[in-house]
C-alpha positions in Angstrom: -20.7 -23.9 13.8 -16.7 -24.6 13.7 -14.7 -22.8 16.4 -11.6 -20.7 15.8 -8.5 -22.8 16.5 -6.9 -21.8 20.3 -3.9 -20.9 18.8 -5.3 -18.9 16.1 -3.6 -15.3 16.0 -6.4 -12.4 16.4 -6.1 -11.0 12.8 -3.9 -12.0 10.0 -3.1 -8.2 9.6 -3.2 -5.8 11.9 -2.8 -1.9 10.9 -0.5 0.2 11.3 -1.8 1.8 14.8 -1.7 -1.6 15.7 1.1 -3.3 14.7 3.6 -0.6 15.9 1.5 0.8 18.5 4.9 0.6 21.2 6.6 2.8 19.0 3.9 5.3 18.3 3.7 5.3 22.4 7.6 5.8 22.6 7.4 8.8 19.9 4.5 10.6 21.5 5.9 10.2 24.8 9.3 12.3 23.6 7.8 14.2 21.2 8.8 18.1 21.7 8.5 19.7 18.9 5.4 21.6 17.3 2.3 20.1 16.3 -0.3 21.0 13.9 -3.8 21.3 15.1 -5.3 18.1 15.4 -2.1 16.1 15.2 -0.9 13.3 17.4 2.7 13.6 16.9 5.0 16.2 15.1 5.6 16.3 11.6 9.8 14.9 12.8 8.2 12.5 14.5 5.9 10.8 12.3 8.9 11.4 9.6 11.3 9.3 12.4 8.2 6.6 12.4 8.3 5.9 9.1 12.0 6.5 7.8 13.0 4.7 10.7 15.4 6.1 13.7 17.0 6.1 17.1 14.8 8.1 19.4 15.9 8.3 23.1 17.1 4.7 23.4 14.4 2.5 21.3 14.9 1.9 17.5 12.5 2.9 15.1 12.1 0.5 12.3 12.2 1.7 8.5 8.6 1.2 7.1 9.2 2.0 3.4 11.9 2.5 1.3 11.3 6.1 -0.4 12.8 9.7 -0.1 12.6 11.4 3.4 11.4 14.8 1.5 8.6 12.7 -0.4 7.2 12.3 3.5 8.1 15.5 4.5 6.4 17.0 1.5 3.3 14.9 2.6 2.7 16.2 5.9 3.0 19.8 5.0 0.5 19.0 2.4 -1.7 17.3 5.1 -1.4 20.0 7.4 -2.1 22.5 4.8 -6.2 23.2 3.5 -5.1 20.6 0.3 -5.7 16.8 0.3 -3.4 14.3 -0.5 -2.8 12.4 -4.0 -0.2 9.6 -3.9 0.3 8.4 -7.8 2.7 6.2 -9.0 3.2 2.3 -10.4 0.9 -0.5 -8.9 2.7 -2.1 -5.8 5.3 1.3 -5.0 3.6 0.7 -1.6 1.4 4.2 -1.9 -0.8 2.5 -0.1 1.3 1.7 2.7 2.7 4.9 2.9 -0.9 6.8 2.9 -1.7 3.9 6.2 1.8 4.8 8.2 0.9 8.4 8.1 -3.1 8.0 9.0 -1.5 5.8 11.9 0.9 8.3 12.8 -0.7 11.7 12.4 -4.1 11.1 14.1 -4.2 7.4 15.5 -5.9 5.3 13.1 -5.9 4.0 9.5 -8.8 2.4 9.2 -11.7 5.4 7.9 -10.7 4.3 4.0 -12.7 4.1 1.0 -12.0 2.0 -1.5 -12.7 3.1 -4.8 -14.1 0.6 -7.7 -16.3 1.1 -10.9 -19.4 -0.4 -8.2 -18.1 3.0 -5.8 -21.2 5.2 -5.0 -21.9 8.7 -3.5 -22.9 6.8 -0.5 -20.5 5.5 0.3 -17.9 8.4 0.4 -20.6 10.8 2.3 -23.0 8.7 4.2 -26.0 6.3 3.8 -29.2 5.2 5.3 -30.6 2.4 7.6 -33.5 1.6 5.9 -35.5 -0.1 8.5 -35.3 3.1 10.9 -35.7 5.3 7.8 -38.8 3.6 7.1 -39.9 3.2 10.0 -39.0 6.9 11.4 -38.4 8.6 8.4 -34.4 10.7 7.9 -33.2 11.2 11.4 -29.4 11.1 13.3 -30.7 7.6 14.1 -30.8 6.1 10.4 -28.0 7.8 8.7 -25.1 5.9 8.3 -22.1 7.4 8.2 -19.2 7.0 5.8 -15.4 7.0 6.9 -15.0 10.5 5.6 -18.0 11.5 7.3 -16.8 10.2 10.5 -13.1 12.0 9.9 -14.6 15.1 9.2 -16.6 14.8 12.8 -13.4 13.5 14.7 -10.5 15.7 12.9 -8.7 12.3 11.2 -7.2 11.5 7.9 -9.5 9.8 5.9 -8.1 7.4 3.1 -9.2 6.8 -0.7 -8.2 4.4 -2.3 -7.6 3.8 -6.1 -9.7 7.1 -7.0 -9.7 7.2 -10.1 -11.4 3.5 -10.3 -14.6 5.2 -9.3 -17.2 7.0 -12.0 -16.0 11.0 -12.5 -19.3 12.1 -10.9 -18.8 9.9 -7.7 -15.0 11.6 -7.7 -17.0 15.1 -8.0 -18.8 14.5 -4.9 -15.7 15.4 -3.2 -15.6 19.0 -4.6 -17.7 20.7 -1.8 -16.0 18.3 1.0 -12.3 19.3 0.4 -13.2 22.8 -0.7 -15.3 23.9 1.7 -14.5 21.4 4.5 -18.4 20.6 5.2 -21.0 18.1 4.0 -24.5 18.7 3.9 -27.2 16.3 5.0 -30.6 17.9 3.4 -32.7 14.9 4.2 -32.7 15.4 7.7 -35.3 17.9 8.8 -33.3 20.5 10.1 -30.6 20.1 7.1 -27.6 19.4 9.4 -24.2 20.3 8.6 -20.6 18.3 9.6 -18.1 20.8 9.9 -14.6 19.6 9.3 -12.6 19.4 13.2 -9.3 20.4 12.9 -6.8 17.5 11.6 -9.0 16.7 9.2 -8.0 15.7 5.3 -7.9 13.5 2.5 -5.2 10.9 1.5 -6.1 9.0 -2.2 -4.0 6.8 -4.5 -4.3 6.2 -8.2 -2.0 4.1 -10.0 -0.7 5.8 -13.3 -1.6 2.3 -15.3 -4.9 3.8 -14.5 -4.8 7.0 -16.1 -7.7 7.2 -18.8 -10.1 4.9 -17.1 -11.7 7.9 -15.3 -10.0 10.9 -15.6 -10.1 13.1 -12.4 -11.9 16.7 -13.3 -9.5 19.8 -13.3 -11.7 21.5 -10.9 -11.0 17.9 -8.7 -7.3 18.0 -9.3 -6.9 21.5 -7.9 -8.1 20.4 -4.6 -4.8 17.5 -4.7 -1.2 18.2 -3.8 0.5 15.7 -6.3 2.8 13.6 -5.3 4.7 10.5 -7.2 5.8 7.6 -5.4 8.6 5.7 -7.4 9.9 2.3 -7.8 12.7 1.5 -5.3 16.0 3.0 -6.9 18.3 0.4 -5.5 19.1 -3.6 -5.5 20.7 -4.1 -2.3 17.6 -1.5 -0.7 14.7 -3.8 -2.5 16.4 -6.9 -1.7 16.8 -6.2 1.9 13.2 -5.2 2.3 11.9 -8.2 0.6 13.9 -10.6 3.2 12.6 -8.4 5.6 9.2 -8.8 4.8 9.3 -12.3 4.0 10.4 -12.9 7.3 7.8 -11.2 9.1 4.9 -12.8 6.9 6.9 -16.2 8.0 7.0 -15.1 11.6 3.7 -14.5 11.4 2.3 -17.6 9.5 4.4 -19.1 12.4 6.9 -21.1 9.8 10.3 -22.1 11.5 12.5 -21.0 8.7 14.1 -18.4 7.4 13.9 -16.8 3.5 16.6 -18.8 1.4 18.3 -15.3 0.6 20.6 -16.4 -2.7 17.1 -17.2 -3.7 15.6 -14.0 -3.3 18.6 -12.3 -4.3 17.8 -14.3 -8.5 14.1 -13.1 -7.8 14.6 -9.4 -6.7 17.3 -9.0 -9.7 15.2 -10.7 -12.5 12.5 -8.3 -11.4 13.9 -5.4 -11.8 16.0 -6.6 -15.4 12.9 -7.4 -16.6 10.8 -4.5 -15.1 13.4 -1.5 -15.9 14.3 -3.5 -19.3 17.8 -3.3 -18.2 20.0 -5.6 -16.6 22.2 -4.4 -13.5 25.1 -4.7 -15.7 23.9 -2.1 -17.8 22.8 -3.9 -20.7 19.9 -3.6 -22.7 17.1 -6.7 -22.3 13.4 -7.0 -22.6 10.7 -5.7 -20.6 7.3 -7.0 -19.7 4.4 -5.2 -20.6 3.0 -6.7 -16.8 3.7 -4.5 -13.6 6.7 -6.8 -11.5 6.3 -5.0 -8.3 8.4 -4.7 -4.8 4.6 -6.1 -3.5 4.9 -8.5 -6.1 8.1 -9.8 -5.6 7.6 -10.4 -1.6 4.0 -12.4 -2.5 5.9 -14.5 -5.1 9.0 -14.9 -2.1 6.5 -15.8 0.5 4.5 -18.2 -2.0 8.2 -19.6 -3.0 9.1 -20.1 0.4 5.3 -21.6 1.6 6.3 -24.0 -0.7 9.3 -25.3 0.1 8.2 -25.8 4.0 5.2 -27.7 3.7 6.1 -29.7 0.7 9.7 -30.4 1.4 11.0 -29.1 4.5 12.9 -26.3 3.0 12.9 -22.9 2.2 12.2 -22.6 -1.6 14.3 -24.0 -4.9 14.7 -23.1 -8.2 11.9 -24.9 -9.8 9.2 -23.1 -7.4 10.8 -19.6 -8.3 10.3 -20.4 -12.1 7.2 -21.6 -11.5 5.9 -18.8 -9.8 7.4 -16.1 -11.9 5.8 -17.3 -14.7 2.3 -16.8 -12.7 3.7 -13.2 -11.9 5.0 -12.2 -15.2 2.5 -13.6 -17.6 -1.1 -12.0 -16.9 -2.6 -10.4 -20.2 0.2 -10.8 -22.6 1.9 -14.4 -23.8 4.9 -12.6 -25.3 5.4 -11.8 -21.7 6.3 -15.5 -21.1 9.0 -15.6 -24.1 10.4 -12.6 -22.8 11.0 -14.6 -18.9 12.0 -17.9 -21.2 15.0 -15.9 -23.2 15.7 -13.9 -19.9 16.4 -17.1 -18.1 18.0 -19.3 -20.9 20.3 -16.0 -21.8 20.8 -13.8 -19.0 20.9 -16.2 -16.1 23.4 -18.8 -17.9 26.0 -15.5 -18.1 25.7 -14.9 -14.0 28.3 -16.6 -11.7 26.8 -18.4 -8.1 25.5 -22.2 -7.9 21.9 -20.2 -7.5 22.0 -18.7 -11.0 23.1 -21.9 -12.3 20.3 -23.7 -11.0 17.7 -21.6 -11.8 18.9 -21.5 -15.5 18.9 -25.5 -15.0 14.9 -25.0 -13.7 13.8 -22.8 -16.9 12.2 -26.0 -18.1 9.9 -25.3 -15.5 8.1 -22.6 -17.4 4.7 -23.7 -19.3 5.4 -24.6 -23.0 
C-alpha cells in the first residue's frame, strides 16, 4: 500500500473549529457578556467571529459577506425553542454561514446530515450494528447513533443539509424532534428516551432552485425560523472576497503565486452582468438560466489560476477564463453559451483596460 507523501498537509479542509480555532480561543477568553444556556460564546461574540472585528488587540477576520442583522437574527433564533432554515440561491454560502455558527456557538461543525433523494429516517435519528444486533438483539451497544442524535445528547447544533432534497416523510421525522425536543428509541427493551441538553437545535439549508422537488409540510415549516441569505449586493465586496479566497486555496495548495487580480476583476463582473441580467453600467443584457455563484466564481478563479502555474508559470490568461466560463455557464441549457458568446463579443469590446481587451480577443475560445 502507497504512503502519504511527508509533506502532505493533514486534511485538504479543515472546519471551521479548526481552521480558526486561535480566534475562537481569543474570543472566549474576553468574552463578558451573557450567554445562552449551552453556549460557548455570546451571541456579540460569535457575531464579531463571523462579521469580522478588533477584539482586545487580535483581528478577527470577516468570514462572509452578508448583513450583520441576518446573523444576529440567527442566533436569537437558535437560542430560541425554533430551528433554523437558511434558504436562498445555490452558492450564497448558506452553508458556510450555518458551519461558522456550529463552530462558534457550541464548538464543532461536524454533526451534519446531508440530505439527498437516497436520505433515510436512519440516518437523521439513529441506526443499528447489525452484527451486535444479531448477535444480542436491540441494546445501547448496537444502536448507532446519528449526528442529531448525538447533539441532542451533548446540547450542540446539529446541521441539515439541503432539506428539502430528502423524501417529505424522511423530512417529517423531524416533527417530534424539534417539537418536543426528544427522540424515542422503542426497540430497546426499556424504550429509552434522549432528552434534548440545553444548546441544542437545528440549522438546515434548502436552495430556492429547489422549491417543488419536495415541498416541506406546513406542520414542518412551523417548527423553522426563515431566513433568506442573498447574493452579495456589491462588486468591489464579491471581488475582494474572491481574491481573498483564491489566495488561501493557493496558500493552501502551496502555489507560489498570487491571483492575477485584473483577471478576476473581468470574471467577478461578467458574473454578476450575466447572473443579475444587468450590466454595472445599468444597462439591460441577458441572463443565464444556470446559477453563476460567489462559490462558483472562486472554483472557476482557482481552476483559472491552477492553470496558469503548472502549465505556464503564470497566474491565469484570458483564454483559460473563457474557457472555463463556458464550463460554468453552460450546464443544462445551450442558449446559455450564445448568451456568454454575445456578452463577450458585445459587452467586453465596450470596456476600457488591456484585460477587457484581451478577453474579447480570447472569445474564440468558447466551443463552436
Amino acid at each position: 500500500m502507497s504512503q502519504p507523501r511527508p509533506d502532505a498537509p493533514a486534511a485538504q479542509r479543515l472546519p471551521a473549529e479548526l481552521l480558526y480555532s486561535d480566534e475562537l480561543a481569543h474570543l472566549a477568553a474576553h468574552d463578558q457578556a451573557p450567554k445562552p444556556p449551552g453556549w460557548n460564546l455570546s451571541m456579540p461574540a460569535v457575531l464579531d467571529f463571523i462579521a469580522g472585528a478588533t477584539v482586545k488587540g487580535k483581528r478577527i477576520r470577516q468570514k462572509i459577506v452578508c448583513a450583520p442583522s441576518l446573523i444576529e437574527r440567527a442566533l436569537v433564533t437558535l437560542a430560541s425553542s425554533r430551528a433554523l432554515l437558511l434558504v436562498g440561491e445555490p452558492g450564497t454560502a448558506k452553508s458556510l454561514l450555518s458551519e461558522l455558527l456550529a463552530a462558534a456557538v457550541c464548538g464543532t461543525s461536524t454533526l451534519t446530515i446531508q440530505g439527498s433523494a437516497a436520505t433515510t429516517e436512519d440516518q437523521i435519528k439513529y441506526g443499528w450494528n447489525y452484527a451486535l444486533l444479531l448477535n444480542d438483539g436491540p441494546s445501547p451497544q448496537a444502536l448507532v447513533p446519528s449526528p442529531l442524535y448525538r447533539a441532542m445528547q451533548q446540547g450542540r447544533i446539529a446541521r441539515f443539509e439541503e432539506i428539502t432534497r430528502c423524501p417529505p416523510e424522511v423530512q417529517d421525522s423531524l416533527l417530534s424532534i424539534l417539537s418536543e425536543r426528544l427522540l424515542m428509541v422503542p426497540e430497546l427493551p426499556a424504550a429509552s428516551t434522549v432528552f434534548a441538553c440545553p444548546g441544542f437545535n437545528l440549522i438546515a439549508t434548502a436552495n430556492t432552485r429547489d422549491r417543488g422537488v419536495n415541498e416541506m409540510s406546513a406542520a414542518l415549516k412551523r417548527r423553522f425560523a426563515f431566513e433568506t441569505v442573498f447574493p452579495i449586493a456589491s462588486h468591489d465586496s464579491e471581488l475582494a472576497l474572491v481574491i481573498s479566497e483564491v489566495s488561501r486555496l493557493l496558500a493552501q495548495d502551496r502555489v507560489p503565486v498570487t491571483p492575477n487580480e485584473p483577471l478576476m476583476d473581468v470574471l467577478v463582473t461578467t458574473f454578476r452582468d450575466l447572473r443579475q441580467g444587468v450590466d454595472r453600467e445599468g444597462g439591460a443584457g441577458e441572463r443565464l438560466s444556470s446559477v453563476l455563484s460567489t462559490a462558483e466564481a472562486v472554483s472557476v478563479a482557482h481552476a483559472v489560476t491552477l492553470r496558469g502555474y503548472y502549465l505556464r508559470g503564470d497566474n491565469g490568461d484570458a483564454t483559460g477564463l473563457v474557457e472555463a466560463l463556458a464550463g460554468a455557464a453552460v450546464k443544462d441549457n445551450p442558449d446559455d453559451l450564445k448568451k456568454l458568446r454575445r456578452y463577450i463579443e458585445h459587452r467586453a469590446a465596450k470596456r476600457n483596460g488591456e484585460h477587457w481587451a484581451a478577453f474579447h480577443a480570447a472569445r474564440q475560445a468558447l466551443p463552436q
